[in-house]
N, C-alpha and C positions, 0 to 999 in steps of 0.2 A: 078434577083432583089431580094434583101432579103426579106423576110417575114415581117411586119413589127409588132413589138410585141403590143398586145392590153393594152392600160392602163387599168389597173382595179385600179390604183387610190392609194394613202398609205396604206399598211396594219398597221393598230393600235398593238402595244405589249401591251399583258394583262399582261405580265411575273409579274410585282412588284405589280400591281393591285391584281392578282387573290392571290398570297398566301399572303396578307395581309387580302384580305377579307375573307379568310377561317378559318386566328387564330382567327380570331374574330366570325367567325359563332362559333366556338367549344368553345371558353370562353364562350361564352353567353350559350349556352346548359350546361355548366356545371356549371356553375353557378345555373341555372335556375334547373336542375338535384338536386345540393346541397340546394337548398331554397324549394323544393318540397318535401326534406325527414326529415328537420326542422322543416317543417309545420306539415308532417304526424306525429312525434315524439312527439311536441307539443300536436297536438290534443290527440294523444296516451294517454299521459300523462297525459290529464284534465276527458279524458271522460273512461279511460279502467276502473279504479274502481269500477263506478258506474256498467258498462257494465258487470264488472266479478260477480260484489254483486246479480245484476238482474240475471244472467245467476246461478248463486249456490245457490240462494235461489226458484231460480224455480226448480231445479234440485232435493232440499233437499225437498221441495213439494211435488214434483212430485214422489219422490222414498218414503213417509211417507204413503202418501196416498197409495201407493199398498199396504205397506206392513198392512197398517189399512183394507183395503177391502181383505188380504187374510188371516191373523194370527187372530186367536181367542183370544180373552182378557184373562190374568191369574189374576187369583183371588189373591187381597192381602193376607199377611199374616192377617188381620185383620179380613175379611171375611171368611177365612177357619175355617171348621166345624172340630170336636174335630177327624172325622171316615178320614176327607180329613186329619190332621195334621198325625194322626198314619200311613197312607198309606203312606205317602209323607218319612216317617222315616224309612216303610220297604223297599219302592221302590229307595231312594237313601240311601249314606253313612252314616250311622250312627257316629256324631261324640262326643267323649264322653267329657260332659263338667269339666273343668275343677274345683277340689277339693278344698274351701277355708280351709286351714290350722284351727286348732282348736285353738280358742282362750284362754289363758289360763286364770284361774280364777285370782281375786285381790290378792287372799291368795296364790298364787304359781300357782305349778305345780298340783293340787292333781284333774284336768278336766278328769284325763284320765291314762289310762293306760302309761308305759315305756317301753322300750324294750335297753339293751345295744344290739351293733350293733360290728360286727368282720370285722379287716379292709380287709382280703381279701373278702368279699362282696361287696368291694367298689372301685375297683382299676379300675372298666372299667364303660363307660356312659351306658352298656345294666346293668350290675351287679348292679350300682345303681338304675335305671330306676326297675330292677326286685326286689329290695329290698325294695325300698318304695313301690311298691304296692303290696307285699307282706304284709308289715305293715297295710297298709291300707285296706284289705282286713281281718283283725284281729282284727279291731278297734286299733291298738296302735293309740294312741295322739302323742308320743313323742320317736323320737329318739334318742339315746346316744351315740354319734359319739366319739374315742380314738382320743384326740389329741396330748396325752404328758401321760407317763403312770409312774408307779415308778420306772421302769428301765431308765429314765432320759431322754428316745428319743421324740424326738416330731417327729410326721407320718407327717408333710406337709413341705414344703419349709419355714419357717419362714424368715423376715428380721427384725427382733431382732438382733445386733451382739451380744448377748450372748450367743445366740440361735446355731448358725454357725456351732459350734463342735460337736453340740445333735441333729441334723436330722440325721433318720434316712436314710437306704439304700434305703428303700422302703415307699415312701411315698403316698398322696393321695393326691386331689382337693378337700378342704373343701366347697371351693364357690359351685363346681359341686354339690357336695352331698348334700347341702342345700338346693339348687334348688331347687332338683331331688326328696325329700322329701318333699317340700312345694309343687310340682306341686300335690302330690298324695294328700294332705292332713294333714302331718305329721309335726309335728313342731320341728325343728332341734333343739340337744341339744350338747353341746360340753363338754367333759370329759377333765381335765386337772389335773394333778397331780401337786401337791405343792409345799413342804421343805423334802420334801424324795427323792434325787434326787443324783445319784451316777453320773452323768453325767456336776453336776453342776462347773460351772467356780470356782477355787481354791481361788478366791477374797470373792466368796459371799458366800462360806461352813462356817463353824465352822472349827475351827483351836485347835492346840494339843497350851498349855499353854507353852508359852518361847522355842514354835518350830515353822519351817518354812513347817509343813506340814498339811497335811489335816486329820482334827479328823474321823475317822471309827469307827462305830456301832457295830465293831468286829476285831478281829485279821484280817489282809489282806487273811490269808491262810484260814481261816475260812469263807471267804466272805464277809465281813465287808462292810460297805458300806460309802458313802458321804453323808452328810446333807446338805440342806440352813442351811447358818443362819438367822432366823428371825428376830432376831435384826440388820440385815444388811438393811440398805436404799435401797443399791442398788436391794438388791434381791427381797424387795417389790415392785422394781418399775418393776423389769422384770418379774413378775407375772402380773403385772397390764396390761405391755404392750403387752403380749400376751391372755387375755382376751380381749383387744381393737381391736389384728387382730382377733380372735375367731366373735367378734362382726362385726367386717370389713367384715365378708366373708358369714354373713347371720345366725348366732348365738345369738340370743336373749336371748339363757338361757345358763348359764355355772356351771357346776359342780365344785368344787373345791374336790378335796380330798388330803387329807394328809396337811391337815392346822393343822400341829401341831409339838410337839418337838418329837425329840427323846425317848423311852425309859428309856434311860439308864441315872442317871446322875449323873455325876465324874466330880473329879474338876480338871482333864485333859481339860475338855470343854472349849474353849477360844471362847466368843461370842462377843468378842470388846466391845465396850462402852455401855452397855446397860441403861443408863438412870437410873439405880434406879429401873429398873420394873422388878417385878419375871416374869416369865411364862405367866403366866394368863394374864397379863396387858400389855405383851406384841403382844399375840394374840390377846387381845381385840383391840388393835390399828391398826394391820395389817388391821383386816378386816372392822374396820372402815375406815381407808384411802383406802380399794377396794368397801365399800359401798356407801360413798361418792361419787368416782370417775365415779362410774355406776349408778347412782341412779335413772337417768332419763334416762339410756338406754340399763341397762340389766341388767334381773334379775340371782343372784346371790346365785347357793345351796349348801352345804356344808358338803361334805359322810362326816360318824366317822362313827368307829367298833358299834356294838349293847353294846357291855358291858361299851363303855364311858357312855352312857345313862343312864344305872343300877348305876351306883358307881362314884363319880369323879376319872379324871384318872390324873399323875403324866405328860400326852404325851400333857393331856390340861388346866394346870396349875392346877389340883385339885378342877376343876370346874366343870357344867355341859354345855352341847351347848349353853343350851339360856342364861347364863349368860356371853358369849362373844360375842354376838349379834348376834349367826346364827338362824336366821328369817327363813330358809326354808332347811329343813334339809332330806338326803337321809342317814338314817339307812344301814349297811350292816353287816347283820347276816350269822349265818351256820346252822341256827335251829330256827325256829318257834314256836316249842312245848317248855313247863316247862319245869326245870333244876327237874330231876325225882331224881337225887341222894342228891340235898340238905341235908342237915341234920337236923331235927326235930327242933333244937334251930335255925335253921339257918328261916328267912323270906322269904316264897317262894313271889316273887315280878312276875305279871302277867304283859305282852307287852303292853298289855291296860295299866297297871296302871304306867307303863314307859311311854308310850306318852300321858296320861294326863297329867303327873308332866313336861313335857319337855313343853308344852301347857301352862301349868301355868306358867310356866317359862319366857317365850314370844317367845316358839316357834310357827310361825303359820301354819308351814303347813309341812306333814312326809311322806315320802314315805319310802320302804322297799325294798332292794336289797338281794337277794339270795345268799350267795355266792359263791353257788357250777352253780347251773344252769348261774347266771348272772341277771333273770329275774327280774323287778322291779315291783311295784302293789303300786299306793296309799295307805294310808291309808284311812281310814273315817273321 
């Protein structure tokens, strides 16, 4: 007889039941996962601030105070004693303060001594750096920097196009050396040469009468040289314009030398339209339209030989300096002492009695150039 099988009754399938009820246990946990790190973020967000402000400034508290209970107070500079200031000066680096530049009197230049300056002294930042305080170290006041000489070169790079064909090979940094001389103390002075210029542009020379070339001082074989012409507009203006980079690059005072004619004069001379004006009146204009143009920003001195001084000369219209308006004048002689061979009828005239009369004249202020050594020395 068969066995007979025990009912145990319908077995229930969970089959669709159970994995229904499980996406959703796990949706709900992630959900609940992603709302619990919103909230954290949240609060993050409102409260970390304050927490980080409280947390660094107990921090900055807490590391002041050690450093107040272990380091001893330093005495202000106000509180040190004159034995505490000198110790403090051998016991660290002594640094040397920096020199202000001498300022020059209303009447010129006559605060202080001159010094002309050679441009290989100046071609490197230590050569300068050793030059100015060289000078300073001798009392010089004032240095006399070559910027344009009467062989017609200018030592720096100019941007004048006139200028273009007359730098030299070897030039220099005017700004540098003005610096470099104000840091010591020294008050930079810039040399420029005039209407003596072999190098000048064949527009603004003196011209040969009903030729196409340029008038010489001399035969070419002999050496002759090129003039400006003064009566040229243009050539006043490119003296002008390079006294304004002179002044652009830290030059307050400029030298002018060779503000004057020629020599020689022949009526080979073709100086263009001159207006009506001899010589004299024609200098006198130049240097009025460069006193003008500086008036208010740089003063303006004006070498002649020592015997233009003595006698009018034929080179400065037959005049003397102060009557073409140079106000601040640099003398250069080759002799200091009397002319010892005069002649009995002849008036021995004293260098004193030379720069009184140039003084009455309205010159105001003289200094004296060497011309063997170079060395300059005010007057009195």
């Amino acid at each position: 007889m068969a066995k007979r099988r025990k009912n145990i009754g319908r077995v229930k399938r969970y089959n669709h039941n159970f994995y229904r009820s499980g996406r959703t246990y796990w949706v709900k946990r992630i959900l609940t996962g992603l709302l619990v790190v919103a909230l954290v973020f949240v609060l993050g967000f409102v409260v970390a601030p304050g927490v980080l402000d409280w947390g660094t400034s107990f921090w900055y508290d807490t590391i002041k105070q050690e450093e107040h209970n272990t380091v001893q107070p330093t005495p202000s500079a106000e509180s040190q004693t004159p034995d505490q200031d000198a110790q403090s000066e051998v016991q660290g680096e002594s640094v040397e303060p920096t020199v202000e530049p001498a300022v020059p009197e209303s009447s010129g230049y006559t605060a202080g001594s001159l010094k002309m300056l050679s441009l290989s002294a100046l071609q490197s930042p230590e050569s300068m750096e050793a030059t100015a305080q060289e000078l300073h170290d001798q009392g010089v006041n004032y240095g006399i920097v070559p910027l344009k000489d009467e062989s017609g070169y200018l030592y720096y790079n100019s941007a004048v196009p006139q200028a273009a064909a007359s730098i030299a090979a070897t030039t220099i940094d005017p700004a540098a050396v003005a610096a470099a001389l104000r840091a010591k103390g020294v008050q930079p002075v810039a040399s420029i040469a005039v209407f003596k210029d072999p190098m000048v542009d064949r527009a603004m020379g003196i011209q040969y009468v009903g030729q196409d070339y340029t008038w010489l001082d001399n035969k070419a074989e002999a050496g002759g040289k090129r003039w400006t012409n003064p009566y040229n507009p243009a050539a006043v203006q490119y003296i002008g314009d390079l006294i304004q980079e002179a002044k652009d690059m830290g030059f307050d005072i400029v030298v002018l030398s060779g503000v004057q004619f020629p020599r020689q004069e022949s009526p080979k001379q073709d100086f263009g339209d001159t207006g009506g004006r001899d010589r004299a009146a024609q200098l006198r204009a130049d240097i009025a339209a460069w006193e003008e143009r500086f008036a208010d920003s740089c003063t303006l001195v004006y070498e002649v030989p020592y015997e233009s001084c003595v006698t009018p000369s034929s080179t400065l219209g037959a005049v003397l300096p102060g009557e073409l308006g140079m106000k601040k004048l640099m003398v250069a002689v080759t002799s200091v002492e009397p002319d010892e061979d005069a002649q009995d009828d002849e008036v021995s005239v004293t260098q004193e009695q030379v720069f009184a009369a140039l003084r009455a004249g309205g010159v105001e202020s003289i200094a004296v150039r060497d011309g063997v050594s170079g060395q300059v020395l005010p007057q009195p």
